[in-house]
N, C-alpha and C positions, 0 to 999 in steps of 0.2 A: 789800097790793095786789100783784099780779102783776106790775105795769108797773114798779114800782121792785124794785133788787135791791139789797144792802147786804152791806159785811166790813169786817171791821178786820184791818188787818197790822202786824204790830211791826213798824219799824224795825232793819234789822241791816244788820252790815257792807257785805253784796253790796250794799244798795242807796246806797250812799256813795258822794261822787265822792272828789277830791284837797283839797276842802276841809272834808270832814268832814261835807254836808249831804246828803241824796236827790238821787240824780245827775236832772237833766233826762228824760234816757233812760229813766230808771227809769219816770217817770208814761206816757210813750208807752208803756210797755210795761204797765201795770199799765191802762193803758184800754183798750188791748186786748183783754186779759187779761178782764177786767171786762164786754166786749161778749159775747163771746165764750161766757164764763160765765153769764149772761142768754139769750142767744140760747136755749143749750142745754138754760134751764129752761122756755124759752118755745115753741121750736119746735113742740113734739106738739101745741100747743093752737090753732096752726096751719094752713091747707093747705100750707104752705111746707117741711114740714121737712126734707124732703132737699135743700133749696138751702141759698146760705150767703152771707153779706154781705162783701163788701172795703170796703173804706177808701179813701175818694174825695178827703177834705180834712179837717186838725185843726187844729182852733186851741187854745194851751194859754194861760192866763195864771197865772203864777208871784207868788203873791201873799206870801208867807210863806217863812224856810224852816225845813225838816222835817232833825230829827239823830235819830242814832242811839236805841233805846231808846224812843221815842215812837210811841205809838199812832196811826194813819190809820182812820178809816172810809171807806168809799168806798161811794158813793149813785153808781149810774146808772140812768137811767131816757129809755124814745126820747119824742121831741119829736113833733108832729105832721108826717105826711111832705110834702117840697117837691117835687113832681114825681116823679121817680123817686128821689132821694134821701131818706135815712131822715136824720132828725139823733138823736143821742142824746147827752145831758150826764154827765158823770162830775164828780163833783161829791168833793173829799179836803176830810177837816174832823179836825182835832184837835182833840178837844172840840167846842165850839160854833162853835169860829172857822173859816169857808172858806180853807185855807190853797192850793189848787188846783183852777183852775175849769177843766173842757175843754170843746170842743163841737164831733163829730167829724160827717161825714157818709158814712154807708154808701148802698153799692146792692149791693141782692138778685141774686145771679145765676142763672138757672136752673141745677140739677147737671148735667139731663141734656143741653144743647146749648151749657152755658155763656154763653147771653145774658142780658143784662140781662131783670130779671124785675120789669114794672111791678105797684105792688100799690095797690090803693084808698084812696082817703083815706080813708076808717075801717076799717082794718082791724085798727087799735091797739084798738078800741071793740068788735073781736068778741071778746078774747085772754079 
């Protein structure tokens, strides 16, 4: 399915804090990362593709923690939209177990006047 995107990433040094586990930082950065990388597989299928989403509000819950050497998969996929806000879930599992649950909310902005760019509530169900 289109609407979900999935990777795994080894665990290595950069992503360690001072006690030896996936820094905090690291997962903001990797759901970003992760939108970002979705977006870009999704756009063309789109009317939107020359616009581009920011980051409105995240919520992370740190359920687990993630060391060195250990495999992450990461499942994101967007929620149905709240108004102008997009939510989408980044979902990190080590094996079977959710060890990092997020759930961020984007807004589309037009490239060419840079305003907010409201999109349909099914718009996910054209892609």
């Amino acid at each position: 399915m289109k609407l979900v995107h999935i990777k795994e990433i080894v665990v290595s040094d950069e992503h360690l804090d001072q006690n030896n586990h996936v820094n905090n930082v690291q997962y903001v950065h990797w759901v970003e990362e992760m939108a970002k990388e979705h977006w870009d597989i999704l756009k063309n299928s789109t009317p939107y593709s020359d616009d581009f989403w920011v980051l409105s509000d995240h919520h992370i819950q740190y359920k687990k923690q993630v060391f060195k050497g250990e495999v992450l998969t990461l499942k994101t996929y967007p929620e149905k939209p709240e108004g102008i806000r997009q939510p989408r879930k980044v979902e990190f599992y080590r094996g079977e177990e959710l060890v990092v649950d997020s759930r961020t909310l984007w807004i589309l902005m037009d490239s060419q006047n840079l305003k907010i760019r409201r999109v349909p509530e099914d718009w996910l169900e054209k892609i």
